[in-house]
N, C-alpha and C positions, 0 to 999 in steps of 0.2 A: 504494500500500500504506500502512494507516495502522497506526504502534507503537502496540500499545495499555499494554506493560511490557516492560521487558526482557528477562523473564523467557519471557514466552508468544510470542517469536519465534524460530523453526529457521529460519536462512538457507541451509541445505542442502535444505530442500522449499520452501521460499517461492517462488511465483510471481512471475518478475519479468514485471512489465507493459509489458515490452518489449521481451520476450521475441520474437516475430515480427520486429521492427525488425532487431535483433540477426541472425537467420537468416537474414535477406533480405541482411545485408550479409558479412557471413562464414558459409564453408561448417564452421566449428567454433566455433560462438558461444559466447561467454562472457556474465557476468553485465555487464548496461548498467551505465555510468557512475553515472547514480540509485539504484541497487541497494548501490553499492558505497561512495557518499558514505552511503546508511543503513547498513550494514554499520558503518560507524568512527565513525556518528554514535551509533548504538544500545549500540558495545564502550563509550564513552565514555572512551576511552583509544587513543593510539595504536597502529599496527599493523605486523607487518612483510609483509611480501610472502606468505610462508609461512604465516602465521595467518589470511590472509586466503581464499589457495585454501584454507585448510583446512577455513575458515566454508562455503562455496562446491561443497566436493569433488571441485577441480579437481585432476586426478592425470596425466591425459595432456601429452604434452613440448610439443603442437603450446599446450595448452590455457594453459599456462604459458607459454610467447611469448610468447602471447598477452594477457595478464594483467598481464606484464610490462612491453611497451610503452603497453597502456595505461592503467598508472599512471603510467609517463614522464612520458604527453600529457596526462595531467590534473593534474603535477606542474608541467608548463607550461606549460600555461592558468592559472594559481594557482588551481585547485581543490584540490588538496593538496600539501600541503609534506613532504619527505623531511627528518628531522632529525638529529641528531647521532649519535643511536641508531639509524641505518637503520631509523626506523618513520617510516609515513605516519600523517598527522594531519592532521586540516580546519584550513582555512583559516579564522580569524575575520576574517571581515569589517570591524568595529569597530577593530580593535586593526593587524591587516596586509592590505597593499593591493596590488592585481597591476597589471600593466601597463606601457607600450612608454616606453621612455628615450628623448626628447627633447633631443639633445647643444645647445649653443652653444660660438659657437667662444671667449668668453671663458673657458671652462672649468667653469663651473659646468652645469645639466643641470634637467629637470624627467620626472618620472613624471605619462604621461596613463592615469591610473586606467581598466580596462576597464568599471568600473561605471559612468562617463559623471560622475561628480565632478569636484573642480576637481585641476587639475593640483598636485600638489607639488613645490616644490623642492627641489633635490637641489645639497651647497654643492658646490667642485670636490674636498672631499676627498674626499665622498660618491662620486665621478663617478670617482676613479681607477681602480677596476676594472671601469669599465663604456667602452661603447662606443653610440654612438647608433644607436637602431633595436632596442637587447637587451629584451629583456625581463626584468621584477625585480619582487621581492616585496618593499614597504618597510614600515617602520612609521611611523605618527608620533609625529617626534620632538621637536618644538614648533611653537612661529610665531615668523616673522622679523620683522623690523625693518617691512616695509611689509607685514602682516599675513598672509603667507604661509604653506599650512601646510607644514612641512619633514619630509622624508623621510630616514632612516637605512635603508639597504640591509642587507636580511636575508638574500636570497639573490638568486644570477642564474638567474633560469630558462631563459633562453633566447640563445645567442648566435648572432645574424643579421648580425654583420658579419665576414666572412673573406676579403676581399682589398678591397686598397683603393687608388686611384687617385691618383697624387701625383709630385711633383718631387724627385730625389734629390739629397744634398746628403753632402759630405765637409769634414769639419771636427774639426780638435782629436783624430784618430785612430778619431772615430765617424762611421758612416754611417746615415744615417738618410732620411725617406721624408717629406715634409709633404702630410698628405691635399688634396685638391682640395674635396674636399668640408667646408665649413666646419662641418660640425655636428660635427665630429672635430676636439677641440681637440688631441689627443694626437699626438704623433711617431710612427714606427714607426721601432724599433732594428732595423737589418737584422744578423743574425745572423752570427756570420765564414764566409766561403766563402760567404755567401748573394747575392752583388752581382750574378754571372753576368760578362755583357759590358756593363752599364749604366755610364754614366758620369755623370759631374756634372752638374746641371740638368735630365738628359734626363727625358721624362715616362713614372713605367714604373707597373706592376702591381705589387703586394708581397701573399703570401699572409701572411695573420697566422698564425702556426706555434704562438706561445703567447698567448692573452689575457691582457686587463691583469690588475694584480692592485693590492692596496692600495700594495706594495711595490716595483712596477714594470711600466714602461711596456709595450704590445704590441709583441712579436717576431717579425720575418716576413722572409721572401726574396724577389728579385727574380725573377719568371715570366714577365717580358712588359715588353720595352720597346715604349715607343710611337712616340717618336718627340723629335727637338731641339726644335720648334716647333710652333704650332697650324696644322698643316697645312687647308683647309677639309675640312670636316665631320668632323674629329677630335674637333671640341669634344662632339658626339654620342656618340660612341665614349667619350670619358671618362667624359661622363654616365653611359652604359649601364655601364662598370663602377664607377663612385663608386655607385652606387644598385643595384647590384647586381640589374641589371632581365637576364631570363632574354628572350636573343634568337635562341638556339639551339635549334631541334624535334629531339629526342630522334629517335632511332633505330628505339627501339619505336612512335613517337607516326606517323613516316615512314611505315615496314611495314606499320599500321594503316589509314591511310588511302589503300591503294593500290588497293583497289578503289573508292573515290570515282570516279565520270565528272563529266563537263559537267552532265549531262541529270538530276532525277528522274525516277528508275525507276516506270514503272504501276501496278504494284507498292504502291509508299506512297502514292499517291493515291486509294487506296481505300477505303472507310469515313469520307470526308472532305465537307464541304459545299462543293459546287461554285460557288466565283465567277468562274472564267474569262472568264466574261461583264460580271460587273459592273467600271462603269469606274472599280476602284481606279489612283491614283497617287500615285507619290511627290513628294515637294516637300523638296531638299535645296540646301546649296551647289555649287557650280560647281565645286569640283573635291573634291567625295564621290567615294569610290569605295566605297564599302560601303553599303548601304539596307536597314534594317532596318525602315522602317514606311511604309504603305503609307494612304490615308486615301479614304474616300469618303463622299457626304451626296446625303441625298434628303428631301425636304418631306413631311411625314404632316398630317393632318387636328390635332393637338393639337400640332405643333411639326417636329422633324426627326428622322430616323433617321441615326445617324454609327456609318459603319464604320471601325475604327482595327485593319488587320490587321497582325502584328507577324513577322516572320520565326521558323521554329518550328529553333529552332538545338538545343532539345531532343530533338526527333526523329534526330539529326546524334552528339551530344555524349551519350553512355549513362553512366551514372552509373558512374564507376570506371575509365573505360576509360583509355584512355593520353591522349584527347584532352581527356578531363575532368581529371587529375590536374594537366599541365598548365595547363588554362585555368584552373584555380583557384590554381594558384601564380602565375599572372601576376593575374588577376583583375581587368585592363583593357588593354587598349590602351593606351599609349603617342603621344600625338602630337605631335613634335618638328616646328619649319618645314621643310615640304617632307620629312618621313620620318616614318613610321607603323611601332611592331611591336607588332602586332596580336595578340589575345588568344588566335584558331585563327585556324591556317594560310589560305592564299591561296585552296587550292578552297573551301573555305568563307565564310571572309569576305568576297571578291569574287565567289566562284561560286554553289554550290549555298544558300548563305542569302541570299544578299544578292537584294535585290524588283528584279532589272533588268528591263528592258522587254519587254514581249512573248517571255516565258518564263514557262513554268509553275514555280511554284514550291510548297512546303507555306507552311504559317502558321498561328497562333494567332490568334482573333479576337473583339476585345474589341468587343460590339453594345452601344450607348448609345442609347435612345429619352429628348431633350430635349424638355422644353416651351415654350412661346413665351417664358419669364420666364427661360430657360439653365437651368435646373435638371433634373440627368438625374433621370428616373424609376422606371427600370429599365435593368439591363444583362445581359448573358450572356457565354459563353464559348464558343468551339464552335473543333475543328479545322477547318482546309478547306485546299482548292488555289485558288490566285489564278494572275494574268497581268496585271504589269502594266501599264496600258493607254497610261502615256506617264513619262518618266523629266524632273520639271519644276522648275527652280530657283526661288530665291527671289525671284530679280530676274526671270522672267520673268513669275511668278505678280502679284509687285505690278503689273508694266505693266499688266495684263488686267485684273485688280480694283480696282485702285489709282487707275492715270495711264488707263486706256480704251486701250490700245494696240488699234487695231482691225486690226492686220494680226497682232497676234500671235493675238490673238482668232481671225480666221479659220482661222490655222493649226492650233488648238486647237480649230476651231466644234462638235464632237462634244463633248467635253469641257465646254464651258462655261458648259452649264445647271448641272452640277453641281460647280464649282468656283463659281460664285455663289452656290450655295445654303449649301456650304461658308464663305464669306466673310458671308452671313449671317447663319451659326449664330453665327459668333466673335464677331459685332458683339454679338449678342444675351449671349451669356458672357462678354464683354469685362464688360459692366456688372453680369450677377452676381459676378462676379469680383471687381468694385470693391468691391461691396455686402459684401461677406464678407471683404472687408480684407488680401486676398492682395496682398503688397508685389511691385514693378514695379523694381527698383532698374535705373537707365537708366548701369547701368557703362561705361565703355570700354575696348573692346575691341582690341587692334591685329592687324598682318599683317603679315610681313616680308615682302617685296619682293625678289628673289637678281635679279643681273646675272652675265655672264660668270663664271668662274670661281668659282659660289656666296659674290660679291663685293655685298654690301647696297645696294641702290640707294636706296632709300626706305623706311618706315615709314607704313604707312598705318590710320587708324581702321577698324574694320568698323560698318558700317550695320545696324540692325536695323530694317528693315520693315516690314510688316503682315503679310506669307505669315512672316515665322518667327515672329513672335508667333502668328497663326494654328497654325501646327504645333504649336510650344510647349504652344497652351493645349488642344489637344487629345489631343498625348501628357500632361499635369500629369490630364486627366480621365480617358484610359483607366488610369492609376496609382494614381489613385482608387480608383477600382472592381476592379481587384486587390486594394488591399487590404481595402477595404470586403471582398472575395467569400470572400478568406481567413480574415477575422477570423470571419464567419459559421460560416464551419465548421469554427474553432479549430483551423486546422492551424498548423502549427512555421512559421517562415517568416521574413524578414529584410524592415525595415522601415527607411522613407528618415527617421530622425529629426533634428530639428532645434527645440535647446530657445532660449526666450526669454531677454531677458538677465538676469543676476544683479543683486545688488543694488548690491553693487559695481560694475557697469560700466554701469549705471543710476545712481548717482548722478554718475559723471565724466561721461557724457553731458550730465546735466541740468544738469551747473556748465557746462558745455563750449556747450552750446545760451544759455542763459541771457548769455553772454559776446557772442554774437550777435544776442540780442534776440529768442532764439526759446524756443517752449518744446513739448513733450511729453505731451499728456494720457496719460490711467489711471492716474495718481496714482502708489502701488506697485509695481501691475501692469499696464500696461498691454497695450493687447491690438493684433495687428496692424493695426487697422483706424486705432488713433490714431496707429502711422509713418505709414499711407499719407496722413491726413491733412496730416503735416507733411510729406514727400516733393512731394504736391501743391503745398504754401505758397512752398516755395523753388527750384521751377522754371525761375524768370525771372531767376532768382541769379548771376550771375558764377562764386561757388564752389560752386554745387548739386552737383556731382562729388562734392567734398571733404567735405561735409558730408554726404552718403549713403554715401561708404567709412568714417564715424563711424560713422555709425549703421551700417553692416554688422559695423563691429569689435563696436560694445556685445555682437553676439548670439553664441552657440555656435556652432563649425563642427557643420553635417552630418554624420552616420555614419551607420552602417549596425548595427540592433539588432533580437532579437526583442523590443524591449520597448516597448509602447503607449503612446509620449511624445508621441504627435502630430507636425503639422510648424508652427512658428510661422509660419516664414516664407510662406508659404502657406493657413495660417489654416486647417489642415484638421486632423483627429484623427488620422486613420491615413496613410497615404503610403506607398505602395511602386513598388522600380522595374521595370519589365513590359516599356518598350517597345524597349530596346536592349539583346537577350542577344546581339548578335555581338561586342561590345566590353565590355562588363557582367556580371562572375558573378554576381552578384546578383539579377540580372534570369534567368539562366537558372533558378536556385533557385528564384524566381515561377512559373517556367511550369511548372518538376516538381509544384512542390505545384499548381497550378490543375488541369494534367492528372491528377494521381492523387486529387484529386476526380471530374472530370467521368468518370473508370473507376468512380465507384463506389466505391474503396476506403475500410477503414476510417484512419482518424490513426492509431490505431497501431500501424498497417503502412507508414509512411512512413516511406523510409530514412532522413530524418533526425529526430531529435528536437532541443527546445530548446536543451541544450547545445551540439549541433553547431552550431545557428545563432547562438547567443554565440561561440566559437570563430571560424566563419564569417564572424561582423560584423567582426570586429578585424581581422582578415586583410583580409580586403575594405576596410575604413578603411584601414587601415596603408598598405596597397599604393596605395591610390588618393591618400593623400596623398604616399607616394614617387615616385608618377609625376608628380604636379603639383611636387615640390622638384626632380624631373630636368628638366621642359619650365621650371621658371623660372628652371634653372641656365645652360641655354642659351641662352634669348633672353637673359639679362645676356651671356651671353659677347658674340653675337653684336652686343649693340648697344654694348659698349663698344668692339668692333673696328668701328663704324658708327664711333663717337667719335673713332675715333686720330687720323687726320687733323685734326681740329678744332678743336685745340688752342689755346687764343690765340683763340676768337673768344665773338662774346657772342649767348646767345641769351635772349627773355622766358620767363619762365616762373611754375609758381605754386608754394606751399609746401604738400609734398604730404603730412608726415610732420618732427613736430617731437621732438628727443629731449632729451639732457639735454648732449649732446658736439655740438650745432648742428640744421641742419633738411634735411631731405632737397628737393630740388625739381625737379618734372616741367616738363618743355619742352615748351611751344605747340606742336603740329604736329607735334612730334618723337617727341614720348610716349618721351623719356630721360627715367630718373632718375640724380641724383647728389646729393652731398652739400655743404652748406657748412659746414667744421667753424666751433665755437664760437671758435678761434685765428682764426679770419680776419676778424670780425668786427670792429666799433667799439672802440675800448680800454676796457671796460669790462668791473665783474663781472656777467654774464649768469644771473637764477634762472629756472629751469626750472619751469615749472608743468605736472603731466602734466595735470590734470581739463581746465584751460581749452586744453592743447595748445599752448602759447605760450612762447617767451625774453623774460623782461622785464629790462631793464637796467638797472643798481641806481644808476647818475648821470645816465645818460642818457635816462633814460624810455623809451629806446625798444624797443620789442618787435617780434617777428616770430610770426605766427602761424598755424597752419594757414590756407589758402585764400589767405595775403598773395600779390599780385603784385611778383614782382622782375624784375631783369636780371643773370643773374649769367655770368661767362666760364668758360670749361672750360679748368681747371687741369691736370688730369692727371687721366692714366687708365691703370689698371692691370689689365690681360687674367689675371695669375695672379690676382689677388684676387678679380679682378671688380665691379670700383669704380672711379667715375666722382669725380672732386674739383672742385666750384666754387669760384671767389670772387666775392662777393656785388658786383655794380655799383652796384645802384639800387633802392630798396623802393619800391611804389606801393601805398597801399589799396586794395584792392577794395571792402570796404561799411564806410563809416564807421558807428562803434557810436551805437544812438543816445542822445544825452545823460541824463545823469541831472540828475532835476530837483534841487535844493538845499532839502532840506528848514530851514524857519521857526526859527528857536531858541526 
């Protein structure tokens, strides 16, 4: 709808344009969220609740609920702000900024803006009514001292933290709670009569009764002791309630799915493209138990035809249902060592979606015709029923294509004209791939290793092969081509973004590289194609590790956004994710909007529009970085309890991470980290340089610096902290810098 005056618009006959959307999701629709931001934009004045249905000639009780909450939820997305006067009023952009509170446990705090801007700081005073995870509408309120911009909190919009995981303590006549979770620098005052049966140190639950406020700390009861000690796999259990990760299926969600079987029904295999026959398989780890993609390749007269079918979890998960409200409040799986809580329930994730073997199953299926040069030419989409035809890991896949295993070969001899043709195609897209300057970063990976009693035996690297690069680069293309397919027909929809780096983290790089003797093309801006360059240069490096977790800090983390940023890391425009909706909401979202294309229908008639997919993206960010802060709270626990015993001994290692209070350093073979504080060092005053990432010693010359090889011994190690302490043995260079020449007078 376009304003053309003030004057010449009645918001009581105006057609809202999305208006279909609206009825397709509630059985008494009200005016869309677009409708109602022009409403307060058009008053030019703010509004109360009342003058708004008035605009509108909303009169029924159901219709006003309704209206109600959802000015709430757009009160809490910072689409509009409630103000002092009980009127709504837009949000300026410019001037106030929304999004998710980022705690540290020094007490200060950062706002990660939803519009994908830089973070602001938030000081600790800024931080005392808040709690990390909340969401807040801030302003700015200047720049700091290392040129930050700072944020004065205007409102909370949202609190997401209400019980919180910690050690009790009595002291001084107060009892109180210290979170586990370090992003919570705040106490919890336990309330009189609130303690239960809990005793001193013991590890309990505390629900937060009152949030912070400027004037005092959060107030809450004990609900739930846990236990004296870190029993095994308690540390999980902590996890799961410090992060507040939903591990319980609701009761509705249960009753729901109780006509679920084993088998699909005949029934949904109907109206579907029959591959039964064709010999898709999967190619996963060794102990997957979920398979969501399924791959197959055939040779054509201009290149290859590549099937990439995808488990149709869409089909399963109806938009609204109990199973849907769920998988989008979790909006991933969870993978903890040796424990999974999965996104839907078991018949699903391991049953009726998951590609297991010779079982008919439904699926989505993304068709890719490449050319001899890797480049797809055309792609489609089509539903079908699949079978698949062998269930094959990664390590068996390389032996066959890889090392020539001729007896696994045989055991696969059906299968292996098209599993070459497959290893073919990758060779072939390996090298467009380069061409187009999609970064390879060769991180590592580890595995924890459990003995008796969920007791850590080893620590082991994981290998990455040729079959999961293979797989990889064929789910990175059917993603592609999702969103290539969506953009085409401008549906709403969540995309895998990932911006390049800033200027600021661009210039410490290039002091930081430069300090090494290396350097950085694209000037400015440089474009992926010039990291893979350098990536390539320092392969044969000693600290290539270290020097690629540089360059992965320079860039923006990944979220999830309707908005067309491209993906750097990957050197593509558009990105979205398609091929894992058993563990992925995001991905389910893909496969609604792809199928309510190939029905035919019009955008907008799809149940969601743009804002729901801003809203959407954040939640799905949020969530997916609180699962990756719960899986890397655990492996600290667990590996500083590898640690205890080890006290006293010395192992090599490198400097993985330098700060301003000493330098962090990773063990050879061990893959521990811990810390050498700056006290333990030489007698000397130590200046911190962050660009170059190095301690230089202000009499001693001597410095330590990312990638340096030491030897240092494990001092202590502390299981509530979760921190490991070295002292420094032995510094060895790894590359000596190369000389500078002395320039002539």
């Amino acid at each position: 709808m376009t304003l053309k005056s003030k004057k010449d618009v009645d918001f009581k006959s105006t057609n809202d344009p999305y208006a279909q959307r609206e009825a397709e999701k509630y059985e008494n629709p009200i005016p869309s969220r677009e409708l109602i931001l022009q409403l307060i934009e058009h008053a030019g004045k703010p509004l109360r609740r009342e003058e708004i249905a008035e605009a509108f000639s909303l009169e029924d009780e159901d219709q006003l609920e309704a209206l109600r909450r959802r000015l709430r939820a757009m009160e809490r997305d910072g689409q509009l702000l409630f103000n002092r006067g009980k009127k709504y009023c837009l949000v300026n952009n410019e001037d106030l900024i929304a999004g998710r509170v980022i705690g540290h446990a020094d007490g200060f705090g950062f706002l990660k803006p939803d519009d994908g801007s830089d973070d602001l700081f938030l000081s600790p005073r800024e931080m005392n009514p808040l709690l990390h995870n909340d969401r807040a509408l801030v302003r700015i309120a200047g720049i700091d001292k290392k040129g930050r911009r700072e944020g004065a909190v205007v409102e909370v919009l949202q609190r997401n933290t209400h019980q919180i995981v910690g050690r009790l303590y009595k002291e001084n006549g107060f009892t109180y709670v210290v979170p586990d979770n370090k992003n919570i620098a705040q106490t919890v005052l336990i309330q009189k009569g609130g303690i239960g049966k809990a005793k001193q140190g013991q590890i309990v639950v505390a629900e937060v009764t009152e949030q912070p406020t400027q004037l005092h700390q959060p107030i809450g009861r004990i609900i739930e002791v846990m236990g004296e000690h870190m029993a095994p796999g308690m540390e999980i259990d902590m996890a799961i309630r410090s992060y507040n990760l939903p591990n319980h299926w609701p009761d509705e969600l249960l009753e729901e799915i109780k006509p679920l079987k084993n088998e699909v029904p005949e029934s949904a295999k109907q109206n579907r493209v029959d591959l039964r026959q064709t010999p898709l398989v999967t190619i996963d780890g060794e102990d997957a138990r979920d398979f969501d993609d399924a791959v197959y390749c055939q040779k054509t007269p201009k290149g290859w035809k590549l099937l990439v079918a995808i488990a149709d979890v869409s089909h399963y998960v109806q938009i609204n249902s109990e199973l849907d409200k769920e998988a989008q409040k979790r909006s991933t799986s969870v993978y903890f060592p040796e424990r999974v809580i999965p996104m839907l329930p078991e018949i699903l994730s391991n049953g009726l979606c998951s590609l297991n073997p010779q079982v008919d199953r439904l699926c989505m299926v993304c068709e890719l015709l490449i050319n001899e040069q890797g480049l797809v030419t055309r792609s489609r989409f089509f539903d079908a029923v699949m079978s698949s035809h062998a269930r094959l890991t990664y390590t068996e896949v390389a032996k066959m294509l890889v090392e020539g295993d001729k007896s696994l070969a045989e055991q696969y001899n059906a299968l292996m004209p098209h599993l070459q043709e497959l290893y073919a195609l990758y060779k072939v897209m390996r090298v467009s791939r380069e061409k187009r300057g999609a970064m390879d970063f060769d991180t590592q990976e580890t595995r924890i290793i459990f003995g008796p009693e969920r007791k850590i035996e080893k620590i082991v690297p994981v290998v990455r092969n040729d079959a999961h690069k293979l797989i990889e680069e064929f789910m990175i293309t059917a993603n592609m081509a999702a969103a290539r397919f969506l953009n085409n027909k401008k549906m709403p929809k969540l995309l895998r973004i990932h911006d390049g780096p800033s200027a600021d983290k661009l210039l410490n790089l290039k002091t930081f590289l430069g300090e090494l003797g290396l350097s950085l093309g694209g000037g400015a801006k440089p474009t992926p194609l010039d990291y893979m360059y350098l990536i390539e240069s320092i392969k044969d490096r000693p600290d290539a590790h270290l020097i690629q977790t540089v360059l992965l800090r320079s860039m923006s983390q990944a979220v999830y956004s309707p908005e067309l940023k491209g993906h750097f890391g990957l050197a593509l425009e558009a990105y979205a994710h398609f091929t894992s909706p058993i563990r992925r909401y995001p991905d389910l979202l893909v496969h609604r909007a792809i199928r309510h294309c190939l029905q035919g229908k019009s955008v907008e008639s799809f149940f969601y529009g743009l804002p729901d997919m801003v809203v959407l993206g954040e939640q799905c960010s949020a969530n997916e970085r609180r699962a990756d802060e719960a899986t890397r709270d655990v492996v600290s626990w667990l590996k500083c309890e590898y640690m205890m015993d080890k006290v006293g001994e010395e192992f090599p290692g490198i400097i993985s991470a330098v700060t301003s209070f000493g330098f962090f350093v990773e063990l050879d073979e061990i893959y521990v980290e811990g810390l050498v504080h700056i006290s333990n060092l030489a007698q000397d005053y130590f200046h911190f340089d962050a660009t170059s990432h190095q301690l230089r010693g202000e009499r001693t010359g001597v410095n330590y610096r990312l990638g340096d090889s030491v030897i240092v011994r494990v001092a202590r190690v502390d299981l509530d902290e979760k921190k490991i302490d070295f002292e420094l043995t032995k510094k060895q260079d790894v590359m000596k810098k190369p000389k500078k020449r002395r320039r002539k007078k």
